[in-house]
Every structure is written in structure tokens, then in C-alpha cells.
N, CA, C and O atoms as a GROMACS GRO file, in nm:
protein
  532
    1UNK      N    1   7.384  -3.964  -8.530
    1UNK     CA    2   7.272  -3.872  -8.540
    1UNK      C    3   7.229  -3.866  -8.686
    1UNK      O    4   7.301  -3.842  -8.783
    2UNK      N    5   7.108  -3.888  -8.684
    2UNK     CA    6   7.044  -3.860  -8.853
    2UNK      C    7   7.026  -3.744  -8.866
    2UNK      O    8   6.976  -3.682  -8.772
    3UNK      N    9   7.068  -3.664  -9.010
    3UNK     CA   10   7.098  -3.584  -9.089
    3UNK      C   11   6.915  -3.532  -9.046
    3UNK      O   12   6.839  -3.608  -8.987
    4UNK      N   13   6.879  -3.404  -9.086
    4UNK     CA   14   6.760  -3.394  -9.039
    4UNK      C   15   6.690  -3.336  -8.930
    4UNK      O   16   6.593  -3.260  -8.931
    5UNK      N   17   6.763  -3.391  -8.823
    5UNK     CA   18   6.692  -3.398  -8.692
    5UNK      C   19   6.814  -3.344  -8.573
    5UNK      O   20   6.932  -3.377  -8.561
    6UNK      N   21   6.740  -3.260  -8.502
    6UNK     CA   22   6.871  -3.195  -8.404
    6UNK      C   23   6.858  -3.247  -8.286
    6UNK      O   24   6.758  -3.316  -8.268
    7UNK      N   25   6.934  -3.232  -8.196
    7UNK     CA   26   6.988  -3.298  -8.090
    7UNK      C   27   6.875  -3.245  -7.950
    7UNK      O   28   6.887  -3.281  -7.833
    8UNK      N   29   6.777  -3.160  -8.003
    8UNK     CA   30   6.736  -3.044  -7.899
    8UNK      C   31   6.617  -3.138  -7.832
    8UNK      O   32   6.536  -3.199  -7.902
    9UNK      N   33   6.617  -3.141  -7.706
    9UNK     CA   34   6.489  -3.246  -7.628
    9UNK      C   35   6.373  -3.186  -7.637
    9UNK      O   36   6.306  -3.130  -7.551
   10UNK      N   37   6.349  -3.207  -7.777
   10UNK     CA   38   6.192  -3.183  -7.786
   10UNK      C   39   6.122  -3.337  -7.839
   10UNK      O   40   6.172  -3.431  -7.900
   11UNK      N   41   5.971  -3.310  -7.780
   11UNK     CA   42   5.942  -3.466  -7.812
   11UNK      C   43   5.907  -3.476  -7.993
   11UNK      O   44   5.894  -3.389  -8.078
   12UNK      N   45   5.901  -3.628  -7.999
   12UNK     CA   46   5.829  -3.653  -8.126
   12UNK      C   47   5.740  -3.570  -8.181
   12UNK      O   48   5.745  -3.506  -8.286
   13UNK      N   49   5.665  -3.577  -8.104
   13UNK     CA   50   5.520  -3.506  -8.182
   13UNK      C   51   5.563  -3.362  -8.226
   13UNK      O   52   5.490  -3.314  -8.313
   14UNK      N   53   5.643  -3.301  -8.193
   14UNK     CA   54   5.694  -3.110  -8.185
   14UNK      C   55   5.772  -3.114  -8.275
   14UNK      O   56   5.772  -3.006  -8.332
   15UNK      N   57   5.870  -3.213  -8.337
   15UNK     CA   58   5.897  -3.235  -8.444
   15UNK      C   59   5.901  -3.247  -8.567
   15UNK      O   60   5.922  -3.364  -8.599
   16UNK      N   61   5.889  -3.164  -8.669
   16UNK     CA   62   5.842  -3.159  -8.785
   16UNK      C   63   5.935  -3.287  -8.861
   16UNK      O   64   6.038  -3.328  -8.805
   17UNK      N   65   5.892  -3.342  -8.984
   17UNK     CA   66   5.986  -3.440  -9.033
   17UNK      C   67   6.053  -3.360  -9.174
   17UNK      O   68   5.991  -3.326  -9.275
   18UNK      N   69   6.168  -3.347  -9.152
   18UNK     CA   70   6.236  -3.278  -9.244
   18UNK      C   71   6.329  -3.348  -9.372
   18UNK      O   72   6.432  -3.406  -9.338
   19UNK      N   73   6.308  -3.346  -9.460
   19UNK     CA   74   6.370  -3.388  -9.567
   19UNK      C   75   6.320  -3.514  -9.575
   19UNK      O   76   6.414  -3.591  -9.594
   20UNK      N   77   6.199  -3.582  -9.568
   20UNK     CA   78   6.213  -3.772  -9.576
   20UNK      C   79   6.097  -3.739  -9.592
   20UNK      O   80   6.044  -3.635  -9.551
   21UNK      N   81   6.038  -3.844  -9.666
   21UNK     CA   82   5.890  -3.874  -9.767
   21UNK      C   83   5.833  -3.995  -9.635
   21UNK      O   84   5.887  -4.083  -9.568
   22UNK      N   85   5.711  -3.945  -9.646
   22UNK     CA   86   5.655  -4.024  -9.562
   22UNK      C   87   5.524  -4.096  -9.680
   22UNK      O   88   5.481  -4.032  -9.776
   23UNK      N   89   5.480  -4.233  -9.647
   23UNK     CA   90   5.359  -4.288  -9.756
   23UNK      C   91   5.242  -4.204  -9.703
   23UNK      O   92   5.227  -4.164  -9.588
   24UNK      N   93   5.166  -4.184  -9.803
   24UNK     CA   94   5.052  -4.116  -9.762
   24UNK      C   95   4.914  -4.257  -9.807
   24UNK      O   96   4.933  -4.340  -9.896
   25UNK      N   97   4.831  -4.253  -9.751
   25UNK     CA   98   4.678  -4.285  -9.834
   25UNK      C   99   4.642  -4.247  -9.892
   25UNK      O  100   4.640  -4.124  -9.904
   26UNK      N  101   4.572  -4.354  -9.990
   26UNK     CA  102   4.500  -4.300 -10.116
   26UNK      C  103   4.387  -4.223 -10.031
   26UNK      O  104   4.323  -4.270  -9.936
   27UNK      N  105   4.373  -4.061 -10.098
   27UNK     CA  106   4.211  -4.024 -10.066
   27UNK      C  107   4.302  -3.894  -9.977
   27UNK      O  108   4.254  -3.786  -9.944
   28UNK      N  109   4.458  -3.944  -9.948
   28UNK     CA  110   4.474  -3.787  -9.830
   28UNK      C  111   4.578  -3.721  -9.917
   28UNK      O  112   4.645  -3.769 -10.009
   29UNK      N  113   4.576  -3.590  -9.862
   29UNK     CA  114   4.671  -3.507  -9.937
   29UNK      C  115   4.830  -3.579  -9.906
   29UNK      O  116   4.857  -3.687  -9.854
   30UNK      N  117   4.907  -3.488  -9.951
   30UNK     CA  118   5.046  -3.533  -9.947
   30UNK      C  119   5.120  -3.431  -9.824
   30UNK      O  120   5.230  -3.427  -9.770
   31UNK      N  121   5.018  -3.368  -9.815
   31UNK     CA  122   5.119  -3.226  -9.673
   31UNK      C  123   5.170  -3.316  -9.565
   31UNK      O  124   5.154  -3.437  -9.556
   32UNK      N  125   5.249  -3.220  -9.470
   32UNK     CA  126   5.223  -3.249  -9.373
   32UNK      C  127   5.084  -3.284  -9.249
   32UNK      O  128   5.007  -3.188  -9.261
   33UNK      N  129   5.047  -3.349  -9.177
   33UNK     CA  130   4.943  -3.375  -9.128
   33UNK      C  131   4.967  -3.357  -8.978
   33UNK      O  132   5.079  -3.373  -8.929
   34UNK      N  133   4.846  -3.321  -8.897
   34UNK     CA  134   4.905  -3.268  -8.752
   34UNK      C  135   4.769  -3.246  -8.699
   34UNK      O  136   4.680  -3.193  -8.765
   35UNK      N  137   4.755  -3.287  -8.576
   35UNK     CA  138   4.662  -3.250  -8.483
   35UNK      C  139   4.632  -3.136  -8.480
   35UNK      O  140   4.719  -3.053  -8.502
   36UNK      N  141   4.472  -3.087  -8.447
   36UNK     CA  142   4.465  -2.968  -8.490
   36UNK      C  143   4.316  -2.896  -8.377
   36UNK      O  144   4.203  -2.911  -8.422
   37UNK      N  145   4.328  -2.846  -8.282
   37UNK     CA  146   4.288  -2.859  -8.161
   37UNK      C  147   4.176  -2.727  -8.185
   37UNK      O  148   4.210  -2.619  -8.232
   38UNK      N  149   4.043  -2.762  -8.142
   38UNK     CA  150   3.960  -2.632  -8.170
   38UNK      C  151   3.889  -2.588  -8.036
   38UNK      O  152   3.812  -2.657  -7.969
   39UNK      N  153   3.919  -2.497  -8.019
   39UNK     CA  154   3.830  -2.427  -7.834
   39UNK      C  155   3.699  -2.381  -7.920
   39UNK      O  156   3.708  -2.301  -8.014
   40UNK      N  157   3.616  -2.420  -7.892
   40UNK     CA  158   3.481  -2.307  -7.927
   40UNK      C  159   3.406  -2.318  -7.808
   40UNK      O  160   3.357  -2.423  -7.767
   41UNK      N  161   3.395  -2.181  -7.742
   41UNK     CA  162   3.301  -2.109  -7.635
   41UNK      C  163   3.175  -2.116  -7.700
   41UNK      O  164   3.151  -2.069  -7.811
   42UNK      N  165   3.068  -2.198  -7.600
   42UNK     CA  166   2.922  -2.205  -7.665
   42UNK      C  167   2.884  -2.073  -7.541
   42UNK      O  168   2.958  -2.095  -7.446
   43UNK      N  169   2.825  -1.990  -7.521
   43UNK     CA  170   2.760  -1.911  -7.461
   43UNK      C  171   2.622  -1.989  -7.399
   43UNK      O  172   2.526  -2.038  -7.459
   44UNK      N  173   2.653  -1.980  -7.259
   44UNK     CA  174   2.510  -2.075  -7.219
   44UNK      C  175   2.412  -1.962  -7.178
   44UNK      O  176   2.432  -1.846  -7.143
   45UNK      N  177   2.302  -2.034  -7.192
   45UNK     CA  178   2.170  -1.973  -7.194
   45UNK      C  179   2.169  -1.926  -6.991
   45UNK      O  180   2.168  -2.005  -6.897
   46UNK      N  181   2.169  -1.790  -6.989
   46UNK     CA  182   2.143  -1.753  -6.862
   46UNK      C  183   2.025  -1.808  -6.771
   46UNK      O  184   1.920  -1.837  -6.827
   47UNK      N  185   2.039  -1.826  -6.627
   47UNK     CA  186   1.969  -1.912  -6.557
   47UNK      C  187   1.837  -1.848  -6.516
   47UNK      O  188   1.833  -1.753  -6.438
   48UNK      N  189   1.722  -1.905  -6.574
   48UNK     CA  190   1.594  -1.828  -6.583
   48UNK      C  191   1.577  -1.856  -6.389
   48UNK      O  192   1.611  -1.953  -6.321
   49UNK      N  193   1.503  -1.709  -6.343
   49UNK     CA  194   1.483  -1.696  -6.191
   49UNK      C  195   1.340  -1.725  -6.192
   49UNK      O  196   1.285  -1.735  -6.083
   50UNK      N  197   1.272  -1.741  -6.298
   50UNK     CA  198   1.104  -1.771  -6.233
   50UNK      C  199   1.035  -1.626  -6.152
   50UNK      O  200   0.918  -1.629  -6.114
   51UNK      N  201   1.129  -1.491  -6.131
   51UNK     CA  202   1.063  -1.396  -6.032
   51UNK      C  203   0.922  -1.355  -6.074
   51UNK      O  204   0.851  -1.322  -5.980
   52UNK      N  205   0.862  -1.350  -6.201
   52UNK     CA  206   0.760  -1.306  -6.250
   52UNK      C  207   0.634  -1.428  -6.179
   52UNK      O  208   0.562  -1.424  -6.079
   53UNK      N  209   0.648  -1.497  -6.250
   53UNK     CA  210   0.585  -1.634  -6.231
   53UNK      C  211   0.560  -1.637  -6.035
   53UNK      O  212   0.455  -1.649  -5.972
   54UNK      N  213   0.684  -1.624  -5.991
   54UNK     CA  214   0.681  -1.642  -5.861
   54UNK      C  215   0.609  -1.516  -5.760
   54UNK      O  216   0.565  -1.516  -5.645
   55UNK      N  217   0.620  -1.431  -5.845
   55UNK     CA  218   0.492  -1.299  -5.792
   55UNK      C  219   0.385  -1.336  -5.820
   55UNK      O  220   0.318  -1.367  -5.721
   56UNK      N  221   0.324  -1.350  -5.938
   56UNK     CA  222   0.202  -1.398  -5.976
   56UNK      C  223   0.138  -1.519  -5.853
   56UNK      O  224   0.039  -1.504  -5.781
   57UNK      N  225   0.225  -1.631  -5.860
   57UNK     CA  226   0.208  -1.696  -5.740
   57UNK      C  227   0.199  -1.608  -5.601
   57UNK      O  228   0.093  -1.625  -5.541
   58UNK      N  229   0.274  -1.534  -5.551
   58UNK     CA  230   0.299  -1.512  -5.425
   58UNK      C  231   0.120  -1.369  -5.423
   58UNK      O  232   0.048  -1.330  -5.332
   59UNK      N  233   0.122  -1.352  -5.523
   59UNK     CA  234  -0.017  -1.276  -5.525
   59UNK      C  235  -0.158  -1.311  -5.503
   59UNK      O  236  -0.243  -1.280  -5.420
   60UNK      N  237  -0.153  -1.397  -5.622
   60UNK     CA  238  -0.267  -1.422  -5.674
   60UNK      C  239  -0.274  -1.597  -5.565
   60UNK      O  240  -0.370  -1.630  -5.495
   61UNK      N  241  -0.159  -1.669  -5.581
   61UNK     CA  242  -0.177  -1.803  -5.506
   61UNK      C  243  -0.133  -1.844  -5.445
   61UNK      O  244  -0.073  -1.942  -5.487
   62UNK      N  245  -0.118  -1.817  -5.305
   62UNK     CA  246  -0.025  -1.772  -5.228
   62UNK      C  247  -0.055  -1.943  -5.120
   62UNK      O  248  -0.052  -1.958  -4.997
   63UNK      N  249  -0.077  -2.029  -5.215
   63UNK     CA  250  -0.160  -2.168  -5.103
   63UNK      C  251  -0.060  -2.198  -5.051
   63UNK      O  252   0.032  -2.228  -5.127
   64UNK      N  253  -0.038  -2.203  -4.919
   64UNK     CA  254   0.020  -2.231  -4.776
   64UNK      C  255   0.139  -2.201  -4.813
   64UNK      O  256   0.218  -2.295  -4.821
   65UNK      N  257   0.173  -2.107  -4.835
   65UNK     CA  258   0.249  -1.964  -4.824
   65UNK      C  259   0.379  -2.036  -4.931
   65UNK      O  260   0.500  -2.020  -4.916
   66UNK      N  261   0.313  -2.114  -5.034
   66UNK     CA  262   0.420  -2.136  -5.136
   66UNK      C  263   0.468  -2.084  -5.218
   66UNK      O  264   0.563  -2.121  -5.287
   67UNK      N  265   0.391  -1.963  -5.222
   67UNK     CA  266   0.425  -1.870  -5.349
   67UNK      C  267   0.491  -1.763  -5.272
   67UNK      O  268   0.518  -1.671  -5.350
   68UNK      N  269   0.529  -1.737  -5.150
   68UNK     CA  270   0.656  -1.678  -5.039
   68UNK      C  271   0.742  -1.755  -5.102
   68UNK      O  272   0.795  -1.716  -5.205
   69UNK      N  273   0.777  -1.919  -5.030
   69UNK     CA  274   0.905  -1.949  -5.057
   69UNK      C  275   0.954  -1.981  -5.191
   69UNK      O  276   1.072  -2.008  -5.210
   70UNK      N  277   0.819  -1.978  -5.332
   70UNK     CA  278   0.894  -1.976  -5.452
   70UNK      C  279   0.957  -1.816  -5.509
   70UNK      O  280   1.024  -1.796  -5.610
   71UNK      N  281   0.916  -1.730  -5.417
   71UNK     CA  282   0.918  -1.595  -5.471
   71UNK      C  283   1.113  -1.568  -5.358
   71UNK      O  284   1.208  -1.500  -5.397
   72UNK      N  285   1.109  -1.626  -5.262
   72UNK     CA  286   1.210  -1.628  -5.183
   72UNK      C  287   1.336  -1.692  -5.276
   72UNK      O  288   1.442  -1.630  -5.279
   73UNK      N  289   1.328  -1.755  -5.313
   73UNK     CA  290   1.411  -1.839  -5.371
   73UNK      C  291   1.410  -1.775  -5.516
   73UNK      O  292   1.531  -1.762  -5.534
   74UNK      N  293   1.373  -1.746  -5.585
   74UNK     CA  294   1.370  -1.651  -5.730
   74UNK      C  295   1.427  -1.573  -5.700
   74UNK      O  296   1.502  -1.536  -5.790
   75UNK      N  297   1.441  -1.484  -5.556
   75UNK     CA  298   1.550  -1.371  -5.492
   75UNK      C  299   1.639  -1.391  -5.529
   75UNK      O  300   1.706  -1.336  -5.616
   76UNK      N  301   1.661  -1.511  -5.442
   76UNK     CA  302   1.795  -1.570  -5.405
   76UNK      C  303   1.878  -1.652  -5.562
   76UNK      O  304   1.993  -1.687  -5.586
   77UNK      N  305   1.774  -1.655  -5.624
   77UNK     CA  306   1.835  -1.745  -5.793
   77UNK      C  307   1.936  -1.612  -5.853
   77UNK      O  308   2.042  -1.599  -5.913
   78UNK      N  309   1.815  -1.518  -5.791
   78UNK     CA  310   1.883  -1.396  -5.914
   78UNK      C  311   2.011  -1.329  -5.842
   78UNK      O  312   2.111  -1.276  -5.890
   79UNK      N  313   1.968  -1.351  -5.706
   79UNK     CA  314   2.105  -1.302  -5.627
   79UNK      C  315   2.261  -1.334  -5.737
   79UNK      O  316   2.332  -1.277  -5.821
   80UNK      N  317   2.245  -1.477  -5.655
   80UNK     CA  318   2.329  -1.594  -5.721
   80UNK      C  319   2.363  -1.500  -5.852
   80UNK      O  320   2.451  -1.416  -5.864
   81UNK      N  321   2.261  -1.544  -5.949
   81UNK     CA  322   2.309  -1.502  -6.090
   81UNK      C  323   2.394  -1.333  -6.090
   81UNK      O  324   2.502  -1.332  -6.150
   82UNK      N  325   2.365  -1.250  -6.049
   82UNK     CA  326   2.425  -1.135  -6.036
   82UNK      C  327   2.586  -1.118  -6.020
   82UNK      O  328   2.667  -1.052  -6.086
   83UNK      N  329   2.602  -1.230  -5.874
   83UNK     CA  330   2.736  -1.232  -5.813
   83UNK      C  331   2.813  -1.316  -5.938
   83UNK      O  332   2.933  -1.292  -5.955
   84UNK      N  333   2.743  -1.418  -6.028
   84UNK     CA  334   2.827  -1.462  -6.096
   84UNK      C  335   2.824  -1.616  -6.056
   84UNK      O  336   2.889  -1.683  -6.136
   85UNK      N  337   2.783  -1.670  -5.981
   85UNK     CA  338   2.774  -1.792  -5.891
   85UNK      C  339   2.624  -1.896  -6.011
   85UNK      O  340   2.505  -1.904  -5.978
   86UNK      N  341   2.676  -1.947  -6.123
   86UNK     CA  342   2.572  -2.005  -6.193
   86UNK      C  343   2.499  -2.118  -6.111
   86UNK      O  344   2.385  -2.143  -6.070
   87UNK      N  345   2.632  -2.177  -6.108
   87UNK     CA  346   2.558  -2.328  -6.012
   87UNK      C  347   2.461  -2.275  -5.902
   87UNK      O  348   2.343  -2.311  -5.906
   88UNK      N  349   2.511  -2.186  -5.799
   88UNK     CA  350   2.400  -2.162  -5.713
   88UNK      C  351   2.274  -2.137  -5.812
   88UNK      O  352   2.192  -2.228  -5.824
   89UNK      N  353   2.254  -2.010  -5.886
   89UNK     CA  354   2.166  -1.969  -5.990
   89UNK      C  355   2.030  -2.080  -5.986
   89UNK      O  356   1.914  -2.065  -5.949
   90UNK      N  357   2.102  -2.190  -6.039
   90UNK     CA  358   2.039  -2.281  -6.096
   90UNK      C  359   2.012  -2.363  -5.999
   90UNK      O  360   1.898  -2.409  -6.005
   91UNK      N  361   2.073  -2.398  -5.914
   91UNK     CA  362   1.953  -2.453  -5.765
   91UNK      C  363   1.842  -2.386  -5.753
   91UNK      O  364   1.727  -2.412  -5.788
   92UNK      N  365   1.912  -2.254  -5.674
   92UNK     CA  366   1.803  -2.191  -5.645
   92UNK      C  367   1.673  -2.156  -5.708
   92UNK      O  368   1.572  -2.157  -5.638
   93UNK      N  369   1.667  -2.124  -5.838
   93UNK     CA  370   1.616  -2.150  -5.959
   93UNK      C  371   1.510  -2.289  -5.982
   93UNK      O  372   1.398  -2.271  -6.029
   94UNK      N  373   1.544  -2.389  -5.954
   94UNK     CA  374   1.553  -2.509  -5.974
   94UNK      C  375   1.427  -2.515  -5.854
   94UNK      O  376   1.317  -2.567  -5.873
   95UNK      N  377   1.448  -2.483  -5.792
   95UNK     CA  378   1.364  -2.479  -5.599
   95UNK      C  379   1.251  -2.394  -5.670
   95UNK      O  380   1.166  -2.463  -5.727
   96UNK      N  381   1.239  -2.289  -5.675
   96UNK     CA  382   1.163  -2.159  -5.713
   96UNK      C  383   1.044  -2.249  -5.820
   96UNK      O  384   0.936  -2.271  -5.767
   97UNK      N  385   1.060  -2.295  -5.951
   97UNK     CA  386   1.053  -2.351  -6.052
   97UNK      C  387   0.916  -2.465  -5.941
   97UNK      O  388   0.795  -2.451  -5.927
   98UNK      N  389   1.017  -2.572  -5.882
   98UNK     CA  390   0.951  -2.701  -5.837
   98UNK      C  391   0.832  -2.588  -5.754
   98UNK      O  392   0.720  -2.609  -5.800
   99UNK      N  393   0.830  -2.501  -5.668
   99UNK     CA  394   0.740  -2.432  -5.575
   99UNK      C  395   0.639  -2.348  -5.635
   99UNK      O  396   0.533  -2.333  -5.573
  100UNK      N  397   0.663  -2.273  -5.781
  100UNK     CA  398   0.560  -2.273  -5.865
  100UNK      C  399   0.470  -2.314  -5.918
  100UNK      O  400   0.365  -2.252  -5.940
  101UNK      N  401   0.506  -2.475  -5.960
  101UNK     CA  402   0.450  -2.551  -6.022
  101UNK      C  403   0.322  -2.627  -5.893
  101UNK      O  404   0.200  -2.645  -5.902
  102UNK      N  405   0.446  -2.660  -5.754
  102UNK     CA  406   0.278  -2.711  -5.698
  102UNK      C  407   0.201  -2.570  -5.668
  102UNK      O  408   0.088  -2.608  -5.638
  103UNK      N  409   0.202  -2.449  -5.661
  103UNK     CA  410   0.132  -2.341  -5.569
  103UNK      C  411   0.039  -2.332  -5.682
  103UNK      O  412  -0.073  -2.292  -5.652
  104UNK      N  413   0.061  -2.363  -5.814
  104UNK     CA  414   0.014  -2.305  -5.975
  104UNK      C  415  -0.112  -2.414  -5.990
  104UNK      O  416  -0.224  -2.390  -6.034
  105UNK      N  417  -0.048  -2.571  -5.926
  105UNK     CA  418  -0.180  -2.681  -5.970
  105UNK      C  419  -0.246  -2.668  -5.843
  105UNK      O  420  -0.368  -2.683  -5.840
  106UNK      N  421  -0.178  -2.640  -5.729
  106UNK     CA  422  -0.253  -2.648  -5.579
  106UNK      C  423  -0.385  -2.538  -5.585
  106UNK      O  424  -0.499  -2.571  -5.550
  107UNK      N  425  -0.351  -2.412  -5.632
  107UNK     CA  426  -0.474  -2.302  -5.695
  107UNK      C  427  -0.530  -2.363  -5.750
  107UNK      O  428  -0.634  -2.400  -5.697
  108UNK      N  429  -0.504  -2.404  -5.865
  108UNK     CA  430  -0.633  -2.428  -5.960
  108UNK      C  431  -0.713  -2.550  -5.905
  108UNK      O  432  -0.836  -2.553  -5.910
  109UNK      N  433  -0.651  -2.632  -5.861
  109UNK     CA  434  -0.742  -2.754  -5.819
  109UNK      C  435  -0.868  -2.665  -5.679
  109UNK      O  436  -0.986  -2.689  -5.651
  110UNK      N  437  -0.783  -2.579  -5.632
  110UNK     CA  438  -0.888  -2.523  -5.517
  110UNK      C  439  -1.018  -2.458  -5.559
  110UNK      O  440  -1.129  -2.480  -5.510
  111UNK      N  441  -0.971  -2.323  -5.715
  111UNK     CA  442  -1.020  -2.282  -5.736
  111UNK      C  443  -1.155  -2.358  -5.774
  111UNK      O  444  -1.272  -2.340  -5.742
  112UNK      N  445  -1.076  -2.469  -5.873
  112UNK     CA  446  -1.194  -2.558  -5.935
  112UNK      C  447  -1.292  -2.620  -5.875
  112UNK      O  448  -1.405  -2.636  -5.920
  113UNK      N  449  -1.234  -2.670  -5.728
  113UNK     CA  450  -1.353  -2.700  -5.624
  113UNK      C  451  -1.452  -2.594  -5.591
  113UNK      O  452  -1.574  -2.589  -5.611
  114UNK      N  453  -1.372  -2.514  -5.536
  114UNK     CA  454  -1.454  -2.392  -5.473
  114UNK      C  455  -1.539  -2.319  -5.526
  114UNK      O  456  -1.630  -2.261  -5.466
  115UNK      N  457  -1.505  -2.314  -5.694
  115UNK     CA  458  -1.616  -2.201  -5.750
  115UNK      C  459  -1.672  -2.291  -5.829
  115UNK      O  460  -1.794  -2.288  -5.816
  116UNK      N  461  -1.625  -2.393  -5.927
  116UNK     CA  462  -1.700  -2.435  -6.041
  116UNK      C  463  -1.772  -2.541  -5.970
  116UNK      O  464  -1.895  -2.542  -5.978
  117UNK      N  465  -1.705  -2.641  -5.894
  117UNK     CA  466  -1.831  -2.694  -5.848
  117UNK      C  467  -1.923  -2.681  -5.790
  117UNK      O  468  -2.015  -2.763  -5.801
  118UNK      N  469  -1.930  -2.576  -5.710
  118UNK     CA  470  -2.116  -2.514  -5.620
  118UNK      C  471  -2.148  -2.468  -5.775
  118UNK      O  472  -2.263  -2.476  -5.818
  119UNK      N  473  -2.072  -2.434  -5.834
  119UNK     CA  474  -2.198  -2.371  -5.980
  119UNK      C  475  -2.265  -2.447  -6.071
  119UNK      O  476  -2.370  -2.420  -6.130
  120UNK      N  477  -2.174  -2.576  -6.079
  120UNK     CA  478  -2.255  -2.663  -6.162
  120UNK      C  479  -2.346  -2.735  -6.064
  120UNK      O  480  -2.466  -2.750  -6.087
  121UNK      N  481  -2.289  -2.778  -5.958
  121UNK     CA  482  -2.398  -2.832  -5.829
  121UNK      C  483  -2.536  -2.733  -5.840
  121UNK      O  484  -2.647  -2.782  -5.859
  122UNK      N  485  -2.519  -2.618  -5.828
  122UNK     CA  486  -2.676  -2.519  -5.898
  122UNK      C  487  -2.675  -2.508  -5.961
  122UNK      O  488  -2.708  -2.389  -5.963
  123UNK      N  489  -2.659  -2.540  -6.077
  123UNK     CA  490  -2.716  -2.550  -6.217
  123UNK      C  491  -2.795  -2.696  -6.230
  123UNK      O  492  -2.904  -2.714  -6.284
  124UNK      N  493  -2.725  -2.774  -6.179
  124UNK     CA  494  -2.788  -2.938  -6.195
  124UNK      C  495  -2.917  -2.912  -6.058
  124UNK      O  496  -3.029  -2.963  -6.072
  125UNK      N  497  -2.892  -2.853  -5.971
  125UNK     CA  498  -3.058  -2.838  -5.909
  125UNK      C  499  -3.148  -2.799  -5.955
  125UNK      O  500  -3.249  -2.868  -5.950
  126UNK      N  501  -3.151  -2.685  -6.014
  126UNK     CA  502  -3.219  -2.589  -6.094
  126UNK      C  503  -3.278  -2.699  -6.230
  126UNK      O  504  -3.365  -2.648  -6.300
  127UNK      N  505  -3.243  -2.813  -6.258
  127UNK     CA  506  -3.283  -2.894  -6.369
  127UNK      C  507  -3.387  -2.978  -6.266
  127UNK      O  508  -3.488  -3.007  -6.330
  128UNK      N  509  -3.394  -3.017  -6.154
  128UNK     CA  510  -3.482  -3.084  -6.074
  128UNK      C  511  -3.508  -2.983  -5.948
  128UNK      O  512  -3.429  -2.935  -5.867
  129UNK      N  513  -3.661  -2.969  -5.964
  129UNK     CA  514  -3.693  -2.863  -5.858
  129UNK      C  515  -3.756  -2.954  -5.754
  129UNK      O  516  -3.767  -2.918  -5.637
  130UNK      N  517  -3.808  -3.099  -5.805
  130UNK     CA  518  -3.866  -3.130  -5.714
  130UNK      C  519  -3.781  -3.144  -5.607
  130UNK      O  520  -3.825  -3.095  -5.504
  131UNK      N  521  -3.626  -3.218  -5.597
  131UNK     CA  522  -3.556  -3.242  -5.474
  131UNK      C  523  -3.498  -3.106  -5.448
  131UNK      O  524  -3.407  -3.114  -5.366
  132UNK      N  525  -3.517  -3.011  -5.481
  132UNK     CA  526  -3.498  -2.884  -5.469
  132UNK      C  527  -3.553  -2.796  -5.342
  132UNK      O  528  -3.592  -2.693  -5.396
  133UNK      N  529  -3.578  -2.781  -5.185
  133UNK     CA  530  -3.655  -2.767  -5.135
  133UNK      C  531  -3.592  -2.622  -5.043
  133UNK      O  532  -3.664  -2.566  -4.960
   0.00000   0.00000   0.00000
């Protein structure tokens, strides 16, 4: 048995080296040297539910009742988030989000038919009266 080192079954690594010079590199200190393990908790950004957005929809643009099932599902995101359940959160979330977005372009493209074009369609008559009848 070397002088130093005890008989006790611990591994290598748990082992400090006692009494014996070890070479070091140029550029490193002379200490001992040892793995050195860091936990850092990032705090994640809570799972946005879209419920605002998804009222606005379910109000104001409610095209073939998409702004129900994005407003249904913003429920159900925030449910999720409450109980603690992120992953659900963020599906559900995720659903809500995709059902906004078409109910949000599906409005406006309607709106844009429906009102702005009869208005410029009479405005551009009103520039020719003759085919105007």
C-alpha cells in the first residue's frame, strides 16, 4: 500500500492526491484541479394563452366560428397553465395561436372584399357616367 492513500473503496476521482507533486502546464495554476459542476435554473417565459386576441376574434371575427374554437382552446391553454401542466399549456396555446391567425386574415380578406371594393367599384363609376346608367 502507498503511503498516502487509504485502503477505503472510494473511487479515483473522490480521491484527493496527497503528499505527491503532480506536473502542471505552463499557463495553469499549481492547485489542485477538479471538476466543477454548475446547475443554473433559467426561469422560462410563461406560456402566452392568446385569450385577449382570441375574444377580439370570437367578437369582432367570428368567420366560421373560428374565433369559438381559438377562444376554446385559450380556455383550455390557460386551464393547463394554472394546473401546472406546461406542455399541455403550450399545445393548447399553440392551437389557439394557429386559429387566430387564419380567423384574423380570413376577416380582413372578407372585410376587404365586402366594403372596400363596392367603394372603389363607385368611385371608379362616378369617374365615367356615361357607362353609368
Amino acid at each position: 500500500m502507498n503511503p498516502g492513500y487509504s485502503s477505503a473503496p472510494y473511487s479515483a476521482e473522490t480521491v484527493a492526491l496527497q503528499g505527491r507533486r503532480h506536473e502542471v502546464s505552463p499557463g495553469q495554476s499549481g492547485g489542485l484541479t477538479g471538476v466543477q459542476h454548475t446547475i443554473v435554473n433559467v426561469p422560462t417565459e410563461p406560456t402566452r394563452d392568446y385569450l385577449v386576441w382570441s375574444l377580439w376574434n370570437f367578437v369582432y371575427g367570428n368567420f366560421c366560428c373560428l374565433g369559438l374554437a381559438a377562444l376554446i382552446c385559450s380556455v383550455k391553454a390557460r386551464d393547463r397553465k394554472m394546473v401546472g401542466d406546461q406542455l399541455g399549456a403550450r399545445g393548447h396555446a399553440s392551437t389557439a395561436r394557429v386559429l387566430n391567425i387564419a380567423a384574423t386574415v380570413l376577416t380582413s380578406l372578407t372585410f376587404i372584399l365586402c366594403i372596400v371594393v363596392p367603394i372603389v367599384v363607385t368611385a371608379q363609376g362616378e369617374k365615367y357616367p356615361r357607362y353609368n346608367k
